[in-house]
C-alpha positions in Angstrom: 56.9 95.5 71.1 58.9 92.5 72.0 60.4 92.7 75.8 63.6 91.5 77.1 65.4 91.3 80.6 68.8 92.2 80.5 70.6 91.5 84.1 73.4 93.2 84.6 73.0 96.2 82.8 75.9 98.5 84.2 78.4 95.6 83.3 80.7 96.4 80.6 79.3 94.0 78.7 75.4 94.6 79.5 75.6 98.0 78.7 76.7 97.2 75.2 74.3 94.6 74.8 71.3 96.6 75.8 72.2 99.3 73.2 72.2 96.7 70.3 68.7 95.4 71.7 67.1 99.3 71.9 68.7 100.2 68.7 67.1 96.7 66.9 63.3 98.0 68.4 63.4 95.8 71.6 61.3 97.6 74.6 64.6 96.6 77.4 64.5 96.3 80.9 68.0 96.4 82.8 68.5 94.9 85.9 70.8 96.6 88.3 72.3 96.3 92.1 72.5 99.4 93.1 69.5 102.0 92.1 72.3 105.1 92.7 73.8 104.2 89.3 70.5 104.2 87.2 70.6 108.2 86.2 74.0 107.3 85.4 74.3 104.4 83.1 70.8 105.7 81.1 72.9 108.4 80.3 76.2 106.6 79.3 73.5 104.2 77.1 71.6 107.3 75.8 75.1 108.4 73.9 74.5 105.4 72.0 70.7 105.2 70.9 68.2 107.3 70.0 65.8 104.6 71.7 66.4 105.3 75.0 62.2 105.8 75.9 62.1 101.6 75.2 65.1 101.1 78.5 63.4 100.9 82.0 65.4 99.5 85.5 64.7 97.0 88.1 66.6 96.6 91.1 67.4 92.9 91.5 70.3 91.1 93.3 71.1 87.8 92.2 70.6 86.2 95.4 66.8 87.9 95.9 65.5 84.6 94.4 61.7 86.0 94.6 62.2 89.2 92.6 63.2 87.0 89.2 59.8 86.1 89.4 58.0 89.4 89.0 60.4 90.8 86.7 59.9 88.1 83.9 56.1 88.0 84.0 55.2 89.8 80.2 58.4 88.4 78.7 59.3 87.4 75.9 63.6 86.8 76.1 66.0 87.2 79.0 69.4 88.2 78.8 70.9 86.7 81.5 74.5 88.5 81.7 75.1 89.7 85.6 77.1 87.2 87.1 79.9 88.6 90.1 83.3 89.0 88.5 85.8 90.1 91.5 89.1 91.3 90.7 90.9 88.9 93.6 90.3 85.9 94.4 87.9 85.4 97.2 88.3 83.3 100.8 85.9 81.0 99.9 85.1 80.3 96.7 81.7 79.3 97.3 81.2 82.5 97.5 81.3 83.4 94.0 79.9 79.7 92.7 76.7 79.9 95.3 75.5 83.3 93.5 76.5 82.4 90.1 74.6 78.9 89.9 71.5 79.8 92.3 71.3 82.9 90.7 70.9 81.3 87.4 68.4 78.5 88.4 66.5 81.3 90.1 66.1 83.4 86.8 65.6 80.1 84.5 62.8 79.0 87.2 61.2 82.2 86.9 60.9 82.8 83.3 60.3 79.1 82.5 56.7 79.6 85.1 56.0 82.4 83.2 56.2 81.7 79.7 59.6 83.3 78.3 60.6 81.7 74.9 64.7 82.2 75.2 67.2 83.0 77.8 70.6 84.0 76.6 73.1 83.1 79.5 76.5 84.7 79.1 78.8 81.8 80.2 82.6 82.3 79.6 85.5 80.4 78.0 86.3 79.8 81.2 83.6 77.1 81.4 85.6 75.3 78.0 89.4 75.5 78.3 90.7 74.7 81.6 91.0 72.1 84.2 93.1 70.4 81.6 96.3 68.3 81.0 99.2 69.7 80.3 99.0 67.6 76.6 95.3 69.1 76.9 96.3 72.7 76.9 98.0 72.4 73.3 94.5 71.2 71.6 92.4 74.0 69.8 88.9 74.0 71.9 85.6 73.5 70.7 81.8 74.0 72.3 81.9 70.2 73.1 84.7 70.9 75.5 84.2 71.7 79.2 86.4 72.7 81.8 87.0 70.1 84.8 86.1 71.7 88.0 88.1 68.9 90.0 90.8 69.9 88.4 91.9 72.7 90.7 95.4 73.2 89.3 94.5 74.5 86.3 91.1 76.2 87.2 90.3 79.5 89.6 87.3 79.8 91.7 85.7 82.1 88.9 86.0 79.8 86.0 84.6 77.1 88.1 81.9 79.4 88.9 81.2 80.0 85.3 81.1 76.2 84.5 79.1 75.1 87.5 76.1 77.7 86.7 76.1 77.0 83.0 75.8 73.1 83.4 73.6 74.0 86.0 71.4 75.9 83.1 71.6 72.6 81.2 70.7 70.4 83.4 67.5 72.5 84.1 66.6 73.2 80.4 66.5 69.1 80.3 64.6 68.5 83.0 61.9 72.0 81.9 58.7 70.7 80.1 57.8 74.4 79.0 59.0 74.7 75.9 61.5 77.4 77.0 64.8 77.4 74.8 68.8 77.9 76.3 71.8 79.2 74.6 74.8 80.4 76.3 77.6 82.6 74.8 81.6 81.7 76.5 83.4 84.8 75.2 87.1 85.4 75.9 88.6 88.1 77.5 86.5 91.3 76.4 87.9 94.1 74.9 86.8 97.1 73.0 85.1 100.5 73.7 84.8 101.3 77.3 81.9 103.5 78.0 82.0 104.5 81.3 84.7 104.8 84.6 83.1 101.8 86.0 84.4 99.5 83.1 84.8 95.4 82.8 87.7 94.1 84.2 89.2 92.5 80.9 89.9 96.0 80.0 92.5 95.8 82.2 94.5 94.4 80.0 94.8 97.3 78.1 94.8 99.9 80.8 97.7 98.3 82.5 99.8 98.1 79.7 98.8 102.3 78.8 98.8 103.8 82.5 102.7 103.1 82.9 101.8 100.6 86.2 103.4 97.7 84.1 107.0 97.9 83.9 107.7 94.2 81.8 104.5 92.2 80.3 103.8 88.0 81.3 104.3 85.9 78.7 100.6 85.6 79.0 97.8 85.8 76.8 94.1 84.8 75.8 91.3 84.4 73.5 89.7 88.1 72.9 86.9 89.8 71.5 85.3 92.7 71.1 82.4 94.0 73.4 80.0 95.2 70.8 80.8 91.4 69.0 79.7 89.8 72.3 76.8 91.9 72.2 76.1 91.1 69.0 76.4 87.5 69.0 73.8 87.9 72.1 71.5 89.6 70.3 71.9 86.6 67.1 71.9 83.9 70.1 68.2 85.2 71.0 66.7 86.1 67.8 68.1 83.1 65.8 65.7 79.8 65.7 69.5 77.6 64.5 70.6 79.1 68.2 67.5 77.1 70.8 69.6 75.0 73.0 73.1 76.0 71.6 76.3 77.1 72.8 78.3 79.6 71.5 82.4 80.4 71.6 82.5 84.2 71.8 85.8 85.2 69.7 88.2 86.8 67.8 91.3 84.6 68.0 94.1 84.3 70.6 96.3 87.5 71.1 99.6 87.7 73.3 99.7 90.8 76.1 103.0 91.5 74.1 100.9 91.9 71.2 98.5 93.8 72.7 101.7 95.9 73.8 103.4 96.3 70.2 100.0 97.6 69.0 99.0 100.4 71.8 102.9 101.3 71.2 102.9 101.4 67.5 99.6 103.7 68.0 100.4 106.0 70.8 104.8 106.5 70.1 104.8 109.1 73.0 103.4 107.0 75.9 105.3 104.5 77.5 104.7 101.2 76.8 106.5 98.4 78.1 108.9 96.2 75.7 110.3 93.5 78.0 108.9 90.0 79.0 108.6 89.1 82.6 109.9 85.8 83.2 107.1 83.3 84.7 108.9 83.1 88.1 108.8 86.9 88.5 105.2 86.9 88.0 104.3 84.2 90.5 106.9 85.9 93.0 105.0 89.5 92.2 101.7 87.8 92.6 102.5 87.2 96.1 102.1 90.9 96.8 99.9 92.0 93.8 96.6 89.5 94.7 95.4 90.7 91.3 97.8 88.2 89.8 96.9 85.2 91.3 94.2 84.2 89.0 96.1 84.4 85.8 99.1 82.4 87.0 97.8 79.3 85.2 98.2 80.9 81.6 101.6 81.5 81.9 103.3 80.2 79.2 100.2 78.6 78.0 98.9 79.4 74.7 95.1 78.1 75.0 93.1 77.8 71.6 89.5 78.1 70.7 87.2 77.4 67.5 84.7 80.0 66.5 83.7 78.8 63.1 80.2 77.4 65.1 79.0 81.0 65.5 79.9 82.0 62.4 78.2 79.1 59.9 75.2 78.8 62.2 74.6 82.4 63.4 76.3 84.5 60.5 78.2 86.1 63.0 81.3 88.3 61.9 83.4 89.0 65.0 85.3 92.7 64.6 89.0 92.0 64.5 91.3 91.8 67.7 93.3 95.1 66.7 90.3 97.2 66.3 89.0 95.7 69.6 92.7 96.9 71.2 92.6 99.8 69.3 89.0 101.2 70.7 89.4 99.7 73.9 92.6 101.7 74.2 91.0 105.4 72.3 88.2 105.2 74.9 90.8 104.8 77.7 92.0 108.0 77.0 88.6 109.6 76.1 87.5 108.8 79.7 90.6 109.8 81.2 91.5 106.5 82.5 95.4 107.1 81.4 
């Protein structure tokens, strides 16, 4: 039975992905920080397989550099998807790029010395679209494009992160003589069915817009996907030979927060969802006392592109559509009594 290593498997995204890998026959080993959760997540990921005898745990932090190298021994792909995600910004922003880029050296290191064919590092499009111009912004974005860490008017500390350890991975996957393939996956903001309390923070999109905590929306908005589309195109970036050394745009197509808005509304009538526009000047004086805010004060009023075609033509790949992905992100909200 072919083995993978999934990092991050409590993540909103890990979880999904480790389903698709049980359900397709893969014998899956999730890494997790925190050993108290593991009764808990097999359970949320049992729901969702019958397969749930191939999924065994490993407790493994990021920064435990030694550990990487026992858990890939015997392995054939790693999934390399853990990577810290705060919800404010930190002090120090090294903080957040020392973990992300040793972190993912540590793991490439380890399974290059012991033989694994793939990783899959889940990168962001946070590592494409920013550190730009303002006649940058307008241009639709491509895998060719990266963001410009320099550039810290138009980047946060986490997209930096994001684009430091994945040209990190590519600079290492250069230099490797193993044989070992790379392909990342940038998604956009992440969407979809929520399985669990402890969700992703893109989903916070949607939750603030259903929980009544958002009286007007920013005239805001981003590239989105689906969860079990991200997962997916993981699963194609590993199995696929067209996918060794690629990288991959993980979306569905840009959507306003207003739209996201007009769709939860049109759905749900009786709850209250807001209708008015923020003007960007109330949103950088809000984000003065709501830290939260902070990072997405460089998308306002900025309408930032991408192309997917890439993982379509090369990987097949049919992303579910942005409504569904609001629709179920929004129906499991509710399921899990989250609003």
């Amino acid at each position: 039975m072919t083995k993978v290593l999934l990092t991050g498997i409590t993540g909103f995204l890990g979880s999904h992905t480790a389903i698709q890998l049980l359900n397709k026959g893969y014998q899956v080993t999730g890494t997790l920080r925190d050993q108290s959760r593991m009764e808990e997540i097999k359970a949320v990921i049992a729901q969702h397989t019958d397969k749930i005898e191939n999924l065994s745990f490993a407790v493994a932090d990021l920064n435990d550099h030694k550990i990487w190298g026992e858990l890939t021994q015997n392995i054939d792909f790693v999934q390399h998807i853990a990577s810290p995600f705060p919800r404010t910004l930190p002090k120090n922003e090294d903080d957040l790029i020392r973990p992300a880029k040793e972190g993912t050296l540590a793991i490439l290191n380890a399974a290059s010395k012991n033989g694994v064919k793939r990783v899959v590092l889940t990168s962001s499009t946070g590592s494409i679209i920013y550190g730009k111009s303002a006649d940058q912004r307008s241009t639709t974005f491509t895998e060719n494009d990266w963001t410009d860490t320099n550039n810290t008017a138009d980047s946060t500390p986490y997209f930096r992160s994001k684009t430091i350890a994945e040209r990190a991975a590519w600079e290492f996957i250069k230099n490797d003589k193993s044989g070992m393939e790379l392909a990342t996956i940038c998604p956009g903001a992440i969407l979809g069915p929520v399985l669990e309390k402890d969700f992703g923070t893109s989903a916070n999109i949607v939750l603030k817009i259903m929980d009544g905590s958002t009286p007007a929306i920013p005239r805001i908005g981003f590239d989105m996907v689906d969860a079990r589309s991200v997962a997916e195109l993981h699963v194609l970036a590993m199995e696929k030979p067209e996918a060794a050394n690629q990288r991959f745009i993980g979306s569905s197509g840009y959507y306003s927060f207003k739209e996201v808005a007009d769709i939860i509304r049109e759905a749900y009538p009786t709850r209250k969802v807001p209708k008015q526009l923020l003007p960007n000047f109330m949103v950088r004086f809000i984000s003065n006392f709501d830290k939260a805010l902070k990072p997405i004060l460089i998308d306002l009023g900025t309408e930032r592109k991408l192309d997917n075609s890439k993982a379509k033509k090369l990987l097949g790949w049919k992303p579910i559509d942005n409504k569904e992905a609001v629709l179920s992100c929004a129906k499991s909200i509710l399921q899990i009594g989250l609003a």
